[in-house]
C-alpha positions as CSV (number, residue, x, y, z in Angstrom):
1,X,167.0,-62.5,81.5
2,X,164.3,-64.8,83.4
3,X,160.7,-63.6,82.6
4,X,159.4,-60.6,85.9
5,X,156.0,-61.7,86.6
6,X,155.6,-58.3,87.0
7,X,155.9,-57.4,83.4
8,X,153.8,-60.4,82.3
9,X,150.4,-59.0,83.1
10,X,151.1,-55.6,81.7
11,X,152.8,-57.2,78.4
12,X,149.3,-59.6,77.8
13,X,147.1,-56.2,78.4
14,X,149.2,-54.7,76.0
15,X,148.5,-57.2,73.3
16,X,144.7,-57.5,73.5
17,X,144.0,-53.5,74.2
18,X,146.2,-52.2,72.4
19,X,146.9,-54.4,69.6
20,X,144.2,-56.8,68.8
21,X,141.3,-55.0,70.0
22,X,142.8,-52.1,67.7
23,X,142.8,-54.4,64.4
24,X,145.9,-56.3,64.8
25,X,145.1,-60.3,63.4
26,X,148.2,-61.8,62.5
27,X,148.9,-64.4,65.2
28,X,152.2,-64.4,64.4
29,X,152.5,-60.5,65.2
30,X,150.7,-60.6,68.2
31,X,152.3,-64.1,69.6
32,X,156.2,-62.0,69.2
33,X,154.6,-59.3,70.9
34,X,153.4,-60.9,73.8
35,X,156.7,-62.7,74.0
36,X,159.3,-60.0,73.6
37,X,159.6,-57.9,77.0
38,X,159.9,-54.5,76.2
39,X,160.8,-53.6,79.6
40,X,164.1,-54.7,78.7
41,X,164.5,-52.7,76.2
42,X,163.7,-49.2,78.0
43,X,166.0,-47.5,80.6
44,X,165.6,-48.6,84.0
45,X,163.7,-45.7,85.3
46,X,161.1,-46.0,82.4
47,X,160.2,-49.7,83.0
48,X,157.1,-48.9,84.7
49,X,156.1,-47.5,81.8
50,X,157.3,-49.9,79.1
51,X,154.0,-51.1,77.8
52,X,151.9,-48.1,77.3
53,X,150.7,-47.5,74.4
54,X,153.2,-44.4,73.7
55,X,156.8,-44.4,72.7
56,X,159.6,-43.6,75.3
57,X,162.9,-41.9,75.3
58,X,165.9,-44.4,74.7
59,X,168.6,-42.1,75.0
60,X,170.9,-40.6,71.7
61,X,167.6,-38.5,71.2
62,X,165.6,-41.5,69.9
63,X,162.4,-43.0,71.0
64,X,161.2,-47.1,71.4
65,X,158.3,-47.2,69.3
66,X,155.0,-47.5,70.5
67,X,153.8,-51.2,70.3
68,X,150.6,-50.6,67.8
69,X,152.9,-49.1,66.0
70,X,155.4,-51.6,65.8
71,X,152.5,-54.1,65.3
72,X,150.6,-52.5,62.3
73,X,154.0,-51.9,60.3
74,X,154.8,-55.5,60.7
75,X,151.3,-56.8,60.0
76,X,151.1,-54.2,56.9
77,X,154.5,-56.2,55.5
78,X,152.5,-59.6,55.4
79,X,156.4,-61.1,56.0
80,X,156.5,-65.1,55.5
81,X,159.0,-66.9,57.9
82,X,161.5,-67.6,54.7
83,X,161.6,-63.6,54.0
84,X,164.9,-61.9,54.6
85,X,164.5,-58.7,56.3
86,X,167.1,-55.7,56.9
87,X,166.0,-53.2,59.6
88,X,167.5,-50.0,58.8
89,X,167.9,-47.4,61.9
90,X,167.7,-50.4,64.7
91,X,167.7,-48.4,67.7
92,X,167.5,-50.6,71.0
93,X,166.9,-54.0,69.1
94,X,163.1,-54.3,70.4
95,X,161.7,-54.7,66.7
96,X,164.9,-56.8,65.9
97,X,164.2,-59.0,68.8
98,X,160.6,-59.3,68.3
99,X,160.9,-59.9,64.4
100,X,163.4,-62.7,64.9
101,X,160.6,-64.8,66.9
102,X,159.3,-66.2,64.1
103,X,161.9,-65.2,60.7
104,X,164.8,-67.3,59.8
105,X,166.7,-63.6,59.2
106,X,166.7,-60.2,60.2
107,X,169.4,-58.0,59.7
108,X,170.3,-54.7,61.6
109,X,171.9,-51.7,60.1
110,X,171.8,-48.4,61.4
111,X,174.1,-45.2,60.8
112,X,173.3,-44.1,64.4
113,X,175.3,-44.2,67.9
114,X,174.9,-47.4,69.4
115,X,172.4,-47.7,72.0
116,X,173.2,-51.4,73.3
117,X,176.1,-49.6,75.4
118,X,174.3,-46.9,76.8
119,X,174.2,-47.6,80.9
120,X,170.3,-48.6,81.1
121,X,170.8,-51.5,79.0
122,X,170.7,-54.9,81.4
């Protein structure tokens, strides 16, 4: 999907407010998370809202993540590019997405209903 300008202030505020202001150093972290649009990723009539700092409804009963959130775990894990990673419980595919901008593999697994059919998915 070509890039909203829309989106592409929102997503930038997002990184420095809410994740390097807060603590988040890892260039590598915050260059995935300014990359990755989250909008996508959140139903339609929730996109507005995609880059609060707050997690959001999904559908299935689970929630997006919010982005520090998704940010500190990451950062805590100290991965390497060569590091294999298997992402249990995958949800949408936003952490999958965003981990994939800089590891050579990252695996989804998740025992739940699959949310990449659910209508709000573009």
């Amino acid at each position: 999907m070509l890039e909203s300008k829309e989106f592409a202030q929102p997503r930038s505020e997002m990184v420095e407010k809410q994740l390097h202001r807060r603590g988040i150093t890892d260039f590598a972290v915050l260059a995935s998370m300014g990359a990755v649009p989250r909008h996508e990723f959140v139903p339609h009539e929730l996109r507005a809202r995609a880059y609060e700092d707050a997690p959001l409804p999904i559908g299935a009963g689970q929630t997006i993540s919010q982005p520090y959130i998704v940010a500190a775990m990451t950062e805590a894990l100290r991965l390497d590019p060569e590091d294999r990673v298997l992402e249990v419980g995958t949800g949408c595919g936003y952490r999958r997405r965003f981990s994939r901008c800089w590891l050579r593999k990252c695996s989804p697994w998740s025992a739940g209903p699959s949310l990449r059919r659910l209508p709000h998915r573009a």
